[in-house]
N, C-alpha and C positions, 0 to 999 in steps of 0.2 A: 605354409605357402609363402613364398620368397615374392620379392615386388619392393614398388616404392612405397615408401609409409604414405598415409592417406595425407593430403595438404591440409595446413590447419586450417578451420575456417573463419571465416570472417564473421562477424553478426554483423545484422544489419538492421535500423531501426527505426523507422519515419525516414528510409530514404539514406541515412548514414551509418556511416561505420562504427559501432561502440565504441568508446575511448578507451584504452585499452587501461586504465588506470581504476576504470568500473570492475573490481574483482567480489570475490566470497570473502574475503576480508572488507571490504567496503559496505554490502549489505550487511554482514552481522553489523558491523559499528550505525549503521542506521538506523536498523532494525529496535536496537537495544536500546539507543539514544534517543529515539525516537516513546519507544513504552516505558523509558524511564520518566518522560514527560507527564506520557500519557496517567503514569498508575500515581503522580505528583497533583493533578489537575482536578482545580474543582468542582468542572462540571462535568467530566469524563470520566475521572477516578472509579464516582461510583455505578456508574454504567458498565466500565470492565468487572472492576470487582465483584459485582453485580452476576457477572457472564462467566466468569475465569473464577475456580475457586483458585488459592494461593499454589497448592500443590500441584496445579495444573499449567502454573506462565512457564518453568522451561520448558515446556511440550509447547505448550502456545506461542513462545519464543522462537524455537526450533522451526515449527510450524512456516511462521510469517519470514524467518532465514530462509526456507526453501520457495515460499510462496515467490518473495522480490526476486528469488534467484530463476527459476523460471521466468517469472516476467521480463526482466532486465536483462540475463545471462542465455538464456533460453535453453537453459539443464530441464532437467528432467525429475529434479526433485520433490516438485508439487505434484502431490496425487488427493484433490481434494473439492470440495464447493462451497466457497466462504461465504454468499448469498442466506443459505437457510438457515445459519447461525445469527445472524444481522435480522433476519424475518422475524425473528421468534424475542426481540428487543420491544418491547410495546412502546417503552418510551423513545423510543429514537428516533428524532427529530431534528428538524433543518439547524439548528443551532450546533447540536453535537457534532455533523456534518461539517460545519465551518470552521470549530473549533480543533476535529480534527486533522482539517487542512493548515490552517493554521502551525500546528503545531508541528504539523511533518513538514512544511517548508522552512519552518526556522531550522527544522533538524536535519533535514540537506542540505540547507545554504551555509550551516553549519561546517558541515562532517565532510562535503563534497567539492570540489573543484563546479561552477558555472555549470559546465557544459551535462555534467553528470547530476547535477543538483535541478538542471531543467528534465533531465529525464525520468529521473523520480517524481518528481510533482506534476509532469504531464501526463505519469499514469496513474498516479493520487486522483489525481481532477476526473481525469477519465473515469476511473473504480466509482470515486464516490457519485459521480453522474449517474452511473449503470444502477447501482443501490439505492439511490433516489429514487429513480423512476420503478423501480419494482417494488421498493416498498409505500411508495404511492401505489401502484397498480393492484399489489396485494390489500390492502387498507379498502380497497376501492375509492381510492383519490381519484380526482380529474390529474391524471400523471404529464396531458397537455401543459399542467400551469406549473411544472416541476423545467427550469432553464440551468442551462450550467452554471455552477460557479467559477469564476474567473480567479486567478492568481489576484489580479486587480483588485477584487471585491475583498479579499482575505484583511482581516485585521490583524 
């Protein structure tokens, strides 16, 4: 069928237009900078390791490539439910939570230009808010006394 090619399109995301500097080269280097942290870290270490046998991080790698790339890119790579893998962590707790925020804002503010480093950690905050509160809710927490964490709050 002959025609104009389709217009590229624009993403759009809280209201603005993605930077165009946010590509699949920028999530893998995040992604990987970010678990390189993670699988260094001594209170998180053994909670992946824990969860991920060794033979399993570049799948689990891959995985979380496609997950930011959906989120951020809004491809279509993620076909998945990262919730019930998080459920089935008995220890996981508000600490691990902050630590992991933590870590992934050094590793945007790192890897990222501002504007793209704010958009990463805005959906950081956001994911780990949503997993809070479910895994309160699952637990049978009062998931009421579960409030966001703030960039602010992060150590």
């Amino acid at each position: 069928m002959k025609g104009r090619p389709a217009p590229e399109r624009t993403i759009v995301i809280d209201g603005k237009p993605l930077p165009a500097v946010l590509d699949e080269a920028m999530v893998h280097s995040v992604v990987h900078g970010f678990y390189d942290r993670i699988r260094k870290d001594e209170l998180l270490a053994p909670i992946f390791d824990g969860a991920i046998p060794p033979q399993d991080w570049p799948s689990h790698l891959d995985k979380m490539c496609a997950f930011w790339s959906a989120t951020l890119l809004r491809t279509d790579r993620y076909d998945g439910r990262p919730l019930p893998a998080h459920l089935a962590i008995p220890e996981l707790a508000e600490e691990h939570f902050r630590r992991w925020l933590s870590l992934f804002r050094d590793t945007v503010e790192q890897l990222c230009p501002p504007e793209v480093a704010n958009l990463f950690l805005d959906r950081a905050l956001r994911i780990a808010h949503s997993f809070r509160l479910a895994i309160a809710f699952h637990r049978g927490e009062d998931s009421m006394r579960i409030v966001p964490i703030s960039r602010d709050a992060l150590s």
